[in-house]
C-alpha positions in Angstrom: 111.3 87.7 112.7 110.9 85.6 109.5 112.8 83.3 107.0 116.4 81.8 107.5 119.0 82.7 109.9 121.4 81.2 107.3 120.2 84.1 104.6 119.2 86.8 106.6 118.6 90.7 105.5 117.5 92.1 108.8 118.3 91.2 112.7 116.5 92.1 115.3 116.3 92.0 118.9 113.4 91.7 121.1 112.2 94.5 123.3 110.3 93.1 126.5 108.6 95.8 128.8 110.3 96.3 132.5 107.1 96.1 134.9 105.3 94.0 132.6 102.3 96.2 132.4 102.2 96.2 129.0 102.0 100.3 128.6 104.3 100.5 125.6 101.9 97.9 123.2 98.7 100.0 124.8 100.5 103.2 123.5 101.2 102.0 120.3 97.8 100.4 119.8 96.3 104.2 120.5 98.8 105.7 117.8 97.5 102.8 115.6 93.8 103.1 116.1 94.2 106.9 115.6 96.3 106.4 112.7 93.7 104.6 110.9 90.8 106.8 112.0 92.4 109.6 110.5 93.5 107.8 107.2 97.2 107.4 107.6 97.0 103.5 108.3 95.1 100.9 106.1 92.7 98.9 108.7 94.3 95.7 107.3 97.9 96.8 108.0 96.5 97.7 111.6 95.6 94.6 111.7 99.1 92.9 111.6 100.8 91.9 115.0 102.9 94.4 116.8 106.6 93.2 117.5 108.2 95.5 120.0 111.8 95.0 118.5 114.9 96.6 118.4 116.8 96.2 114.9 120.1 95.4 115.0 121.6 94.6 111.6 120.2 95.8 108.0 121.6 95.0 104.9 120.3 97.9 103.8 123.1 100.0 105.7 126.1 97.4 105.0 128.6 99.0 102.7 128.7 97.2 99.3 130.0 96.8 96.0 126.8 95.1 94.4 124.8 96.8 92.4 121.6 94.9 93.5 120.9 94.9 97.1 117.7 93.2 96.8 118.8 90.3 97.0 121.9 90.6 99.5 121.8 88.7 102.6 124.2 87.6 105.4 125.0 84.2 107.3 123.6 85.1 111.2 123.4 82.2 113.0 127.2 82.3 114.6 125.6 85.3 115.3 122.4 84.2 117.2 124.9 81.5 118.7 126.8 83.8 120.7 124.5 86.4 121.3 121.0 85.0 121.0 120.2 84.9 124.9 122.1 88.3 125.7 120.3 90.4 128.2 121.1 93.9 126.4 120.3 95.9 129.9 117.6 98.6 130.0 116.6 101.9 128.1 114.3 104.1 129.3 111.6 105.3 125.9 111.4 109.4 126.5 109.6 109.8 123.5 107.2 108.3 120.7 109.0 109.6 117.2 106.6 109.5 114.3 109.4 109.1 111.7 109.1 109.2 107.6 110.1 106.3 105.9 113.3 105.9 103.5 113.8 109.4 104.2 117.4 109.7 106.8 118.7 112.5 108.9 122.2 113.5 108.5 122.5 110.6 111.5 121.2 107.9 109.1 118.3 107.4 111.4 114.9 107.9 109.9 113.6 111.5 109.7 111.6 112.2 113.0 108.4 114.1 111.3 107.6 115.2 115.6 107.9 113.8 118.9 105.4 113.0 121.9 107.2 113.1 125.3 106.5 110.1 127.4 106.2 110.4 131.2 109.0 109.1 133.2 107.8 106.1 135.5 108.9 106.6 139.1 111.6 103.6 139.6 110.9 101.3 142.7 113.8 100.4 145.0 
């Protein structure tokens, strides 16, 4: 999403809504606008664009020797050669996690704090 393939810390892939009705940014522009109404959001960080992404690759989580992550990086672009137009299939969202940050579940994913169930979407044929 930003800086050099060539010295990269995070990849990410894009997520792009099936239907194209653009219910998944609505959503999460509700969770934002409530977020900062209650508090829990600063109005400027609302403020920022939403990326609907999917990340695949963190430095964070690579195993390493170095005492100083912050400034580890990797070389991605043979990776966004080969996979950088990859159609990654579908995944249907159940649920809206509101998660904690830099806190893990025995998993590794980030704590999930509750859940919202989502609607399933009848599938046309």
């Amino acid at each position: 999403m930003k800086g050099s393939p060539a010295r990269a810390r995070v990849v990410y892939a894009p997520v792009l809504e099936v239907g194209g009705e653009g219910r998944l940014v609505r959503a999460c522009k509700v969770i934002t606008e409530a977020f900062v109404k209650s508090g829990l959001v600063l109005e400027r960080d609302a403020k920022q664009e939403l990326r609907l992404h999917a990340t695949i690759m963190n430095v964070r989580h690579r195993k390493s020797k170095k005492s100083n992550r912050r400034n580890d990086s990797f070389d991605a672009r043979a990776i966004f050669r080969q996979y950088g137009e990859q159609d990654w299939g579908e995944y249907p969202v159940p649920a809206v996690h509101l998660s904690q940050r830099f806190k893990f579940d025995e998993g590794g994913y980030y704590h999930c704090c509750c859940s919202i169930p989502l609607p399933e979407v009848a599938q046309s044929e």
